[in-house]
N, C-alpha and C positions, 0 to 999 in steps of 0.2 A: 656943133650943138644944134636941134633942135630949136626950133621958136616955137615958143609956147601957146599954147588954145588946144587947136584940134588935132594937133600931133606933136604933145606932150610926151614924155619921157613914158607914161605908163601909157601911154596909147601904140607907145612904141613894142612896149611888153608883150602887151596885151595879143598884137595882131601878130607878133612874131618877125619884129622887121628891124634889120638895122645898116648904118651906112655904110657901104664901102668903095667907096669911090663915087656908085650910085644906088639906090634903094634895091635891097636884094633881101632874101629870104635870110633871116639868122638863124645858126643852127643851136642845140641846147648852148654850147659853154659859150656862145654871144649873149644869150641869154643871163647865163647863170654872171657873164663880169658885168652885165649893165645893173645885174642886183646886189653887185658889190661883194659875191661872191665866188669868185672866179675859179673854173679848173684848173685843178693843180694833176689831173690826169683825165685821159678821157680815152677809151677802149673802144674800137667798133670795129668790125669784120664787113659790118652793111654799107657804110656811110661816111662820109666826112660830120665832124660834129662840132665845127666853126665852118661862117660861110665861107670863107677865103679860104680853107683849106683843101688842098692839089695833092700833098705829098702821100707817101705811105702808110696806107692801112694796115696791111698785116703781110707776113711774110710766107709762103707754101714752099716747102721741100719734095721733090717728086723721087719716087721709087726708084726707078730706072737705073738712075745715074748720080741722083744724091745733089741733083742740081737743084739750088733755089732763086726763084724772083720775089720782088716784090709786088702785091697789089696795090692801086691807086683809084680814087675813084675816077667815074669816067669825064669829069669835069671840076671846077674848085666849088666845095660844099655838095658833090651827088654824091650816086651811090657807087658802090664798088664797082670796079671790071671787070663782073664774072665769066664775060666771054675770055678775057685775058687769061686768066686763072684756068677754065677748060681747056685753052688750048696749049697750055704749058703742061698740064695734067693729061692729055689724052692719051688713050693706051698703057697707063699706068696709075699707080697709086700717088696720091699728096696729101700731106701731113701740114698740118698749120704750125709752124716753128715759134715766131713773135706776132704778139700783137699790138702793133708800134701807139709811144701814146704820143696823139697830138696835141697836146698843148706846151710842147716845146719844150719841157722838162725831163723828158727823155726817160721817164717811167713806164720803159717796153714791160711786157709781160714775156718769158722765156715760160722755156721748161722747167716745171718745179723740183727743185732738189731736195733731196733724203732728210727727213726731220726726224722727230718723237715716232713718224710711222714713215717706214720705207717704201719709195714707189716699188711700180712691180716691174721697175726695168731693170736687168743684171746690173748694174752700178749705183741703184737706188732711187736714181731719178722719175717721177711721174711719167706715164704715157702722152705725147704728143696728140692732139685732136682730129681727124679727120677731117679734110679739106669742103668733102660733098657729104656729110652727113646731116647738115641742115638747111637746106634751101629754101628760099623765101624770094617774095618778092618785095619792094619799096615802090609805090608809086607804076606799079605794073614792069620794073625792071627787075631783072634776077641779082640775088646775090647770095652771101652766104653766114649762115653763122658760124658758134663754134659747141659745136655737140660734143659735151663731157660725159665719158663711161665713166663707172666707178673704175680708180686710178689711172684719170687724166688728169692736170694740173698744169697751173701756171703762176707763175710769184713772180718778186722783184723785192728782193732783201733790204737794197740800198737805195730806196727813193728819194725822189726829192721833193721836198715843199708840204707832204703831206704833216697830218694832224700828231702833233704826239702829248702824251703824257693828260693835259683833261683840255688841251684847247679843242675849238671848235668848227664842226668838220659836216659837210652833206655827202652823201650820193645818191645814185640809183643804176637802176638797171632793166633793164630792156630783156624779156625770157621766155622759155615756152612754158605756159602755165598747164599742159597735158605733161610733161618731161619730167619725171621728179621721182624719190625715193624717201625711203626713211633712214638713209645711209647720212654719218657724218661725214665731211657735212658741205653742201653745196653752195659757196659763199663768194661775195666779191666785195672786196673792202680792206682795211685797215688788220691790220695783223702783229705778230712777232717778226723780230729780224734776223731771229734765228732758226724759224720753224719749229720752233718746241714750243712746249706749255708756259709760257712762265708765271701762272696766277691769273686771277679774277681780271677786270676790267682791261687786259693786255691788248683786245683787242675794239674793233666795232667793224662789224661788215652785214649786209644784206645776206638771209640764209632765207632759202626758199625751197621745202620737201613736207614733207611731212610727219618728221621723227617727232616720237613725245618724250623722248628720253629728259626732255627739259622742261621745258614749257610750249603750252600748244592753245590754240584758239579755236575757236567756234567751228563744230560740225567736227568732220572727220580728215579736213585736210585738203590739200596742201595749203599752207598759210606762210605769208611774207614777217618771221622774224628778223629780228637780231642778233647776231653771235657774239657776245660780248667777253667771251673766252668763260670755259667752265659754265658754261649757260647760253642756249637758246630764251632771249624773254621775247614775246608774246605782248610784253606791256611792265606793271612797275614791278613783278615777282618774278620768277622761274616758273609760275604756274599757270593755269589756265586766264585767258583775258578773254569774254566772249564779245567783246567787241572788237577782238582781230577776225575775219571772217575767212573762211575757205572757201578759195580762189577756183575758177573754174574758168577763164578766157584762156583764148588759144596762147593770147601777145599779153602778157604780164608787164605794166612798169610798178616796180618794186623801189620805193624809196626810204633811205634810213639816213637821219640827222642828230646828230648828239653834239652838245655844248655842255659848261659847267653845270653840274644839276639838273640838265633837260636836255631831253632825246625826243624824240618824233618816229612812231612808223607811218607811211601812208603810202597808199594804193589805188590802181587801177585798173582798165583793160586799156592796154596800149591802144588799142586800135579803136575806140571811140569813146565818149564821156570824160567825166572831169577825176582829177583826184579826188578820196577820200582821206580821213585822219584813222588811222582805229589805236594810235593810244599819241597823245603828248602829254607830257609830264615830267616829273623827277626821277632820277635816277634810280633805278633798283636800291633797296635797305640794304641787303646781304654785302658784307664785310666786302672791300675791291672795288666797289663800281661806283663810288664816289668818294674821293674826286677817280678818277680813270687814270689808266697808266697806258694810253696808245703809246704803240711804238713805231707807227707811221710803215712797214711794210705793206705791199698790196697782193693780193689775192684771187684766184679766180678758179672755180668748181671746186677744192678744197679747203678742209680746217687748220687754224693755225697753227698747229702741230703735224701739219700734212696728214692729216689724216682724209685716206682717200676711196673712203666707199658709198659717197654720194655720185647722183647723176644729176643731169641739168643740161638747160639750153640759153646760151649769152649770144644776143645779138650786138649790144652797145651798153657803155654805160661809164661815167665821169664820177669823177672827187674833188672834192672843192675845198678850199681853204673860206672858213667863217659856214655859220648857222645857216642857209638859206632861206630867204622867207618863204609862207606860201605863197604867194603871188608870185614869187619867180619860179618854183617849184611848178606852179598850175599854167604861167607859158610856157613851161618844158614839154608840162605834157597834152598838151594844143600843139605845139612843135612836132612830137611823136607821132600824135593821131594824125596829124597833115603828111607825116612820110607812110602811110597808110602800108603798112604791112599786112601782108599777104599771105597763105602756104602757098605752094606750089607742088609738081610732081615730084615723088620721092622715087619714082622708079623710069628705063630708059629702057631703050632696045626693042626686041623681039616682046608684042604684050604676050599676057598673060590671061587666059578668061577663068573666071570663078566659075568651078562647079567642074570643067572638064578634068579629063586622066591624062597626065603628063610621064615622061621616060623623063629621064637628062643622062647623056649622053659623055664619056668622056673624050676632050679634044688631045690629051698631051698623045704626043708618037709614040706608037709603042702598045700604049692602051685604047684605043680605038672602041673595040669590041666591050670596052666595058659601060657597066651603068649602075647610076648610083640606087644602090637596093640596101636592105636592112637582113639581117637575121637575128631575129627575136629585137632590142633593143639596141643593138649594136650596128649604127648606120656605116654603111662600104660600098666599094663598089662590086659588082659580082660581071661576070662573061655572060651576058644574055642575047639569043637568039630568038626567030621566031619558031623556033624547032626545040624550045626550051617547054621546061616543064610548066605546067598553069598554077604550080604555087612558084616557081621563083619569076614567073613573070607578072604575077600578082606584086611581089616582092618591091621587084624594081618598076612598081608603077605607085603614082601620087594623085587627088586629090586638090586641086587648088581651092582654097577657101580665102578669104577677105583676111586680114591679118588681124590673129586673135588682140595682140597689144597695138596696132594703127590700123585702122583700114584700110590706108594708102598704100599699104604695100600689104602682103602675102605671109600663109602658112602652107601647110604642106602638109594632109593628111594619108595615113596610107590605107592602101586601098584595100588591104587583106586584115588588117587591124582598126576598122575603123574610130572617132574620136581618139587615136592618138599621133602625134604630130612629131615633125622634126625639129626638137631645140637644141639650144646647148648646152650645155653644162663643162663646167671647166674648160670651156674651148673646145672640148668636145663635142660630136654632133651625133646626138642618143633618140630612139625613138619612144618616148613616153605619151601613158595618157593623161591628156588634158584633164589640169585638176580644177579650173576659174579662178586662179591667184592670178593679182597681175604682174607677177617674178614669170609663172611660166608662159604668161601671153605674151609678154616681150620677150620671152628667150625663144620664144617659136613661133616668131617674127622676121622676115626676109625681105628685102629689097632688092630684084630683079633691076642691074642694068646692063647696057651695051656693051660686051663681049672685052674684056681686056688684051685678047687675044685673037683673032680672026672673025668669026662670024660668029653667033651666037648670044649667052648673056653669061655675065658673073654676075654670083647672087650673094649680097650680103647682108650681114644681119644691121636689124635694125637701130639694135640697143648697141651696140659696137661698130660702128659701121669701118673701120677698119680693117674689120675681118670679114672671109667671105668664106664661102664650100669650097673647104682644098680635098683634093684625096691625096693621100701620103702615106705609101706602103699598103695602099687599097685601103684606107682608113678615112673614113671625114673627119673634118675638123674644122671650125669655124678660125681661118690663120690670120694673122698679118704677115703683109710683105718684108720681111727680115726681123722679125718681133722674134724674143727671147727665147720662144719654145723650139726645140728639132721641127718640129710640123711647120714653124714661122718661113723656113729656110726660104732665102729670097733666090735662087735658083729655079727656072720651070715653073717661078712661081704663075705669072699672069696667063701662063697654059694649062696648070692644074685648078687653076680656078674659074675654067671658060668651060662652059657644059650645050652642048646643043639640044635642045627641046624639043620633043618630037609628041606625036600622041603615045598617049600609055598604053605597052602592053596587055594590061586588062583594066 
């Protein structure tokens, strides 16, 4: 214990510090047990989130060969081992399988299985998350997150120690506040244990987009509700609370607490300032959500009922057994700000410069001579020479422009159609004109990296970053490596999606 004066228990809080062995930085759930609220799970892909924690982050399965390790961070209480993770991952594709929880109750996060709404994998289950689709840094080191397309997911039916039926329950969450949708629904928290609906107050989880289908807050979005099953609230209604505010930081910390008759949302920018409250109070009137009926499963990028056409970005984020107060809430987030998250580069390889005219070239054997070119909407690759005609070589030339939905990465205008671009649609890869929604700025958004195959680059999409430009039967398509569709086919895959870049034929 402590002796008391000038390094008192709350002075302990305050500055984010506590014993273990010797004075060392505490991470959130040191935090959250010195305020009497301890996790009862704790989720992170970036970081250790107890100081003394060494073991298991999260677990990556790689393309190749179907083999998995596990990540650690690179010390007890840092950040992840992204170099570990790249070099396991090189020259192939990795999938995030678990994401292990550390506080020792063994409330992993898997793959979510088939509820009220079926994943979009042939056996029902959710799509698995991509390894490198969110990069970041902590404190100037790489790591990574976990970037959810509409029907990715992760559950755990049979937790332990969480909240159920109306006791009282904290978390939060750590996210990208640019990443989001108006899809249901993109959540991390307290759920069904069965993946269905089963009524009003079933569940309590952090939802962060910007659907109005429920209840919505101030301006136009995106804002940190509540999913309390059958309702998005905003504050005491289904309906508007304009003191919930729409969020604009890159690094969102997202917090939701509920006890008997009283819930909390509150908010921040991870990355510097304090928390805010924008609603505490009683529980919603509407018939269910008082007293609550939690059923203690936990959640992650979808709704209780799997339902899975929301997007989102989860860096970290814990559940706690009991109410949290503010004061341990506001050293979490003094804790978060000090691991100073960062972007980094979304793209690798061979650059790219805005403004010039590019070919891309195919590498698999066989097809050499071809290049990816369009006729009329219909992106392929076509046999192009320099002894070719000046519309199909028009054809098969692009355009680089700054990436209509991230900057950080790339679109692809073509050169004989100009204002329209290469997205996707259904997986497939169409050339349409740019209409300024932001569906089609993120579908004709690409991430240029380091060749998965020899020299070159493989380009993937931004909003899916599991899928890249395959040709298949001279066809584009935005594929995964052995994903569900004919195109996915994991065969010649990391050949067919390696293009060499040259200047554009016109």
């Amino acid at each position: 214990m402590f002796p008391q004066g000038n390094f008192g228990r709350g002075c302990v809080l305050a500055l984010g510090l506590a014993v273990t062995g010797s004075l060392v930085a505490a991470g959130p759930c040191d935090l959250y047990s010195s305020g009497g609220t301890p996790c009862i799970a704790a989720h992170s892909t970036t970081r250790a989130l107890y100081s003394a924690y060494a073991a298991q982050l999260y677990q990556v399965r790689r393309g190749s060969d179907s083999t998995t390790t596990n990540i650690t961070p690179l010390s007890a209480g840092g950040v992840a081992n992204a170099a570990a993770q790249d070099t396991f991952c090189a020259n192939t594709t990795c999938l995030i399988t678990i994401i292990y929880d550390q506080s020792g109750r063994g409330n992993h996060l898997t793959q979510a299985p088939p509820g009220g709404f079926q994943g979009p994998e042939s056996n029902g289950y959710d799509n698995l998350a991509s390894a490198i689709g969110a990069p970041v840094t902590l404190n100037g080191q790489k790591a990574y997150g976990v970037f959810v397309s509409p029907g990715t997911g992760y559950r755990n039916n049979a937790a332990s120690g969480t909240a159920t039926g109306d006791a009282a329950e904290g978390m939060y969450a750590v996210l990208d506040g640019t990443h989001y949708n108006g899809g249901c629904c993109f959540d991390y928290g307290n759920a069904e244990t069965n993946s269905l609906d089963t009524g009003n107050g079933h569940m309590e989880a952090i939802y962060y987009g910007d659907s109005t289908s429920w209840g919505s807050g101030a301006g136009s979005g995106p804002w940190i509700m509540a999913d309390l099953e059958n309702g998005l609230f905003s504050g005491l209604s289904s309906g508007n609370n304009a003191g919930d505010p729409s969020i604009t930081y890159r690094f969102v910390n997202a917090v939701i607490k509920g006890g008997p008759n009283l819930w909390a949302i509150r908010g921040s920018n991870a990355a510097s300032g304090s928390l805010s409250t924008y609603y505490s109070g009683v529980r919603p009137s509407a018939s269910g959500y008082n007293p609550m009926s939690k059923e203690g499963a936990i959640i992650l990028g979808i709704g209780g009922d799997n339902s899975v056409s929301a997007q989102g970005t989860f860096y970290e984020g814990v559940m706690t057994s009991g109410y949290p107060s503010d004061a341990t809430e506001n050293s979490v987030q003094a804790n978060i700000v000090a691991a100073k998250y960062a972007t980094t580069s979304l793209t690798s390889g061979p650059a790219l410069t805005v403004g010039s005219s590019i070919s891309l070239r195919v590498t698999t054997a066989g097809y050499t001579t071809r290049y990816l070119a369009h006729t009329g909407t219909a992106v392929n690759t076509q046999v192009v020479s320099s002894s070719s005609t000046t519309a199909l070589k028009q054809q098969a030339s692009w355009t680089v422009r700054t990436g209509l939905g991230n900057s950080a990465c790339f679109s692809f205008e073509s050169v004989d159609t100009p204002g329209s671009y290469i997205r996707h649609y259904d997986f497939a890869l169409l050339l349409n004109a740019g209409d300024g929604t932001k569906q089609f700025n993120e579908d004709a958004t690409f991430c240029p990296q380091a060749a998965l195959a020899g020299a070159g680059n493989s380009i993937r999409s931004w909003s899916y970053p599991t899928r890249y430009f395959r040709h298949y039967n001279n066809v584009l398509y935005a594929a995964s490596n052995g994903g569900v569709h004919t195109f996915d086919l994991a065969t010649s895959f990391n050949d067919d999606v390696t293009w060499v870049i040259s200047a554009g034929f016109a």
